[in-house]
N, C-alpha and C positions, 0 to 999 in steps of 0.2 A: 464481405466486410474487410476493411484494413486500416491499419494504423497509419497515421500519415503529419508528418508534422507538419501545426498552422503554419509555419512561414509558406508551404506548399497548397497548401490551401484554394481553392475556387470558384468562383459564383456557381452555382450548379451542382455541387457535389451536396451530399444528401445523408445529414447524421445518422449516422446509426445506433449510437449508442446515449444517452442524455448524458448533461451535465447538472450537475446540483447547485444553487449559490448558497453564500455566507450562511442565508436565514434560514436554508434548509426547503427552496423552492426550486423548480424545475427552470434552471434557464434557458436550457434547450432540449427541447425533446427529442426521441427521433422521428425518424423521417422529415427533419424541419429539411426543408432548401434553402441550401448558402445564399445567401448575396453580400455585395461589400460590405454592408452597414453590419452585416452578421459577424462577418468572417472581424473586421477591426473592434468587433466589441471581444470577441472571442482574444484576440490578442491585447484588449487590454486589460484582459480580466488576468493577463499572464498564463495563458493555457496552455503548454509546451507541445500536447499531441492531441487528435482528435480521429475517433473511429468515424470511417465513411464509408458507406455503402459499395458494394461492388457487384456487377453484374455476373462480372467470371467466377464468382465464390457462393457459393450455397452454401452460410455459414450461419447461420441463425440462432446463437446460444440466449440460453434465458438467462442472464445474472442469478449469481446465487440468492441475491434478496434484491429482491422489486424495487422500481428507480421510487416508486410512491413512498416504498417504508424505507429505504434508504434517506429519500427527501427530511420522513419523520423523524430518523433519528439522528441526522444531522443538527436539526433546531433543536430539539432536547436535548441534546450533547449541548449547543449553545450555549441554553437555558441553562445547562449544570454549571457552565463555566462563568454565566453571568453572575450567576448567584454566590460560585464562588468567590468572584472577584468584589462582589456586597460584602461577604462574610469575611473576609480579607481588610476593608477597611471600615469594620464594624470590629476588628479583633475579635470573632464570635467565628467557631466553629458549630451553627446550627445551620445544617444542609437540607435540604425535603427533595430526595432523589430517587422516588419512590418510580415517577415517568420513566428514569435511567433506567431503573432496577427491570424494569416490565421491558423496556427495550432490549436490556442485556437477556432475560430471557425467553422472550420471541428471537433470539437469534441461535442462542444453547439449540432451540428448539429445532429450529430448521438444519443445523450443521448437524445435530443427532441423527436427525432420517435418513443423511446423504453416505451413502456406501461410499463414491468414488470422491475424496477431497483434492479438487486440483485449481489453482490457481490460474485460470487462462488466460486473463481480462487484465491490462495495464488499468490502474484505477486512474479515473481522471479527473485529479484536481484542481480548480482554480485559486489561485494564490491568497484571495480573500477569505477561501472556508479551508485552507489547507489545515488548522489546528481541529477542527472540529471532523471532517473528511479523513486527515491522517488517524486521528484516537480510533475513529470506526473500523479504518482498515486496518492499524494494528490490531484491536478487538479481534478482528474476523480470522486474520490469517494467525494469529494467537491459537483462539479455539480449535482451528482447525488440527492444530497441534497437536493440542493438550487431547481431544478426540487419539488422534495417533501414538499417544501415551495411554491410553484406554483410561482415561481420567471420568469419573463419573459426573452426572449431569450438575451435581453440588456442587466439584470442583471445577466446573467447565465455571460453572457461574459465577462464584469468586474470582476465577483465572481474569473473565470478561470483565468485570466489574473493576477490577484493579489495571485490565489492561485499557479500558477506554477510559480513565481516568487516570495514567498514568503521567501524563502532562498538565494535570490539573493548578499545578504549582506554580503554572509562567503566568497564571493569572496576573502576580505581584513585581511580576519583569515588565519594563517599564517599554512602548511598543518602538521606542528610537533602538531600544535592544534588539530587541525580535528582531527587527527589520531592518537593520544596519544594512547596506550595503558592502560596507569594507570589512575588515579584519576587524578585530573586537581587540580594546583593550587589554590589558592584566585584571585591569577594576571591572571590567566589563565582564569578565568572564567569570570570576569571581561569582559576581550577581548570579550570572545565567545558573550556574553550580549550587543557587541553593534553592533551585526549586523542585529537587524532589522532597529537601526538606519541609519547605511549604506548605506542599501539597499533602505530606502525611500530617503536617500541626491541622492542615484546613480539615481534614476527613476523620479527625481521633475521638469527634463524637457522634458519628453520623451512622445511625445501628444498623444499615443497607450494607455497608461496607465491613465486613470482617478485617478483623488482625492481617490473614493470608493476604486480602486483595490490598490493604495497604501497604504489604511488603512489596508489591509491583512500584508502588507511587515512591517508595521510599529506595530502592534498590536497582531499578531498571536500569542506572548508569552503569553498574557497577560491572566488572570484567572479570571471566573467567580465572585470567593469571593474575588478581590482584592489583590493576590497576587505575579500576575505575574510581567512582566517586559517589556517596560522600565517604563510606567511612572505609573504602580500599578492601571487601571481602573479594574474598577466592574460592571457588571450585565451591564444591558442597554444599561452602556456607552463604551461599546465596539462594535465597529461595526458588525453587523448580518455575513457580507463578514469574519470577523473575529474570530467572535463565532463559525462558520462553519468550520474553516479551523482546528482551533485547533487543536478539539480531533480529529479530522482525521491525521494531523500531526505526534503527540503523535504515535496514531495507528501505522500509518506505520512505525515511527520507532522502533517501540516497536519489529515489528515482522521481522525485518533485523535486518543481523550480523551487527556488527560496530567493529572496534580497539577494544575497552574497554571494550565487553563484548555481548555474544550470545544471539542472538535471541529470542524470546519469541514465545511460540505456538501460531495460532490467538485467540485459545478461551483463551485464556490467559490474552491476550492484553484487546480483545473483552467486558470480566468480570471487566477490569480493568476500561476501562472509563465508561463501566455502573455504577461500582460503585463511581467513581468520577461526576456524575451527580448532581448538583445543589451546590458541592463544587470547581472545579478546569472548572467545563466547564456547557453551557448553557441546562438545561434538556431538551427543547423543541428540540436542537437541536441531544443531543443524544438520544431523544427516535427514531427521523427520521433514525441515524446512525443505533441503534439498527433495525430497520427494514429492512435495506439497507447490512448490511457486514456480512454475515454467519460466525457464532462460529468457524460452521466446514466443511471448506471448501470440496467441492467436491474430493473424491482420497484420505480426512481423515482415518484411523482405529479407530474403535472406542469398547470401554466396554461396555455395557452394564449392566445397574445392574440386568442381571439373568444373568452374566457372559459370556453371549456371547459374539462373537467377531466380528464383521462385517466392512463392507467399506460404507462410505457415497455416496451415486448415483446421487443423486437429491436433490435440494432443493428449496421447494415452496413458491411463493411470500407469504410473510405476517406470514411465518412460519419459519423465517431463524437457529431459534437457535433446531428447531425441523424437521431436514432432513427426509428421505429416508433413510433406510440402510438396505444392503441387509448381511446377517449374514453367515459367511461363516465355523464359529469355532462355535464348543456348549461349554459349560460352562467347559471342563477337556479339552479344547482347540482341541478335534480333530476335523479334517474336519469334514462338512458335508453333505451327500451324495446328499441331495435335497437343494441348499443353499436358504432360504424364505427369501423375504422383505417384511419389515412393515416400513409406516409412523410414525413417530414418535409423530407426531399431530392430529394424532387418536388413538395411543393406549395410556391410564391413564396409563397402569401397566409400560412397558419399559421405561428407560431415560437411556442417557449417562452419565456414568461414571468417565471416564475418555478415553484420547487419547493416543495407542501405538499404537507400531509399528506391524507388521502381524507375528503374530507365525512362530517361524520356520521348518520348516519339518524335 
């Protein structure tokens, strides 16, 4: 299996991983085979990357949750945020989020089992479910978290519940907003700024949601050093549920397309809230992230500094920014006949480079 961006794309190549739509349906399974009418819907659905099959790689990870109940809880995410957006212009905060609640914990439930929390898998969004797809994967990589805080299953719950509701608020952002392609206004931006408040008026009688997880909806902007928004806390006084969700936030959207502008690779992203640690978000909790979300996802190409070229295979707990690669080009990029892997976390002399895409023949 490997990552490989649609523009590279080819009749013959052979999904590996599904993609989920808007409504929370399977648009593509795997094992489907490309052909053109695939590959151009897949690029107009704005799908930036797609895993594909590969012969050379015995790489067969099971998703941490099933592409079926991932499917489900996209549409009940939907479902939560349609209803929001009723209840919104109903001026009525009565929510019935009982589907959500049972969603947030069948996932508490399955991240509690897992010993090793490691993030392998670039998640893949299409731009149409990206509000509904982002809340989930915030949700997930959230918990996985708040687990590495030894948070107990009550608090994982709340944590989730606040965290996949966290953007509940853009309901009332009007979709020329959202979807701008250019730079946003002063008045525009404005708007966008008061949907965490929104979203905590829309959730302040809905008895599924606690005080806690409404601190997520209502604080998530907010920054370490005080410069976030709406009401500018720092450090401490921002809620743990809220410190967590942040830079994971941030992250995912860093590494989806949006309107206004392309995606970012994860190691990208990845470097970016490492380096925003102890100024823009909580360091205790990005060093857990850092342990938690691989640079370079499984299916990566990567350089190496002796120029070789290899694919990421594996990657081991506690070691995520130093995979497994197994090296498939020598340094004047021809194949090679015997392709070797080496951990990254055992050898001083190799590192990566940088990330491209696989030589061409």
């Amino acid at each position: 299996m490997k990552l490989i961006s649609t523009e590279k794309l080819k009749p013959g190549m052979i999904v590996a991983r599904p993609i989920i739509s808007d409504v929370g349906i399977l648009l593509l399974n795997s094992d489907v085979t490309l052909n053109d009418s695939l590959i151009e819907l897949i690029k107009r659905r704005g799908i930036p990357f797609l895993y594909v099959k590969d012969d050379r790689i015995d790489t067969d990870l099971k998703p941490l949750i099933a592409p079926e109940d991932t499917a489900k809880a996209v549409y009940v995410i939907k479902k939560a945020f349609d209803q929001a957006l009723q209840s919104s212009l109903r001026r009525s905060s009565q929510m019935n989020l009982e589907l959500l609640n049972d969603i947030v914990s069948g996932i508490v439930e399955i991240i509690s089992r897992q010993n090793d929390l490691i993030v392998h898998l670039i998640d893949i969004k299409n731009a149409d479910s990206y509000t509904f797809q982002h809340s989930l994967q915030v949700m997930t990589i959230s918990l996985m978290i708040g687990k590495s805080l030894d948070m107990t299953k009550n608090q994982l719950h709340n944590l989730g519940m606040g965290a996949v509701l966290h953007d509940i608020g853009k309901v009332g952002i009007p979709k020329s907003i959202l979807n701008k392609e250019g730079p946003l206004t002063e008045e525009e931006r404005n708007i966008v700024r008061q949907h965490p408040k929104t979203g905590f008026e829309l959730l302040q009688d809905c008895p599924l949601v606690w005080p806690t997880a409404r601190a997520v909806v209502l604080q998530h902007h907010e920054k370490w050093d005080g410069s976030g928004y709406p009401r500018g806390l720092a450090g401490e006084d921002i809620h743990i549920y809220s410190r967590i969700v942040a830079p994971v936030n941030v992250y995912d959207a860093l590494i989806s397309k949006r309107p206004y502008r392309e995606s970012m690779l994860p190691h990208q992203a990845y470097y970016y809230i490492k380096g925003k640690a102890g100024l823009l978000f909580d360091p205790l909790v990005v060093e857990k992230f850092l342990d938690i979300v691989a640079p370079y996802p499984i299916g990566t190409w990567v350089k190496l500094n002796s120029g070789e070229i290899g694919l990421v295979t594996s990657i081991e707990p506690g070691k995520v920014a130093y995979p497994v690669v197994k090296i498939f080009y020598d340094n004047n990029l021809k194949p090679m006949k015997n392709p070797t892997t080496i951990s990254l976390s055992e050898n001083s002399i190799l590192s990566i480079d940088e990330v491209v895409e696989e030589p061409s023949e």
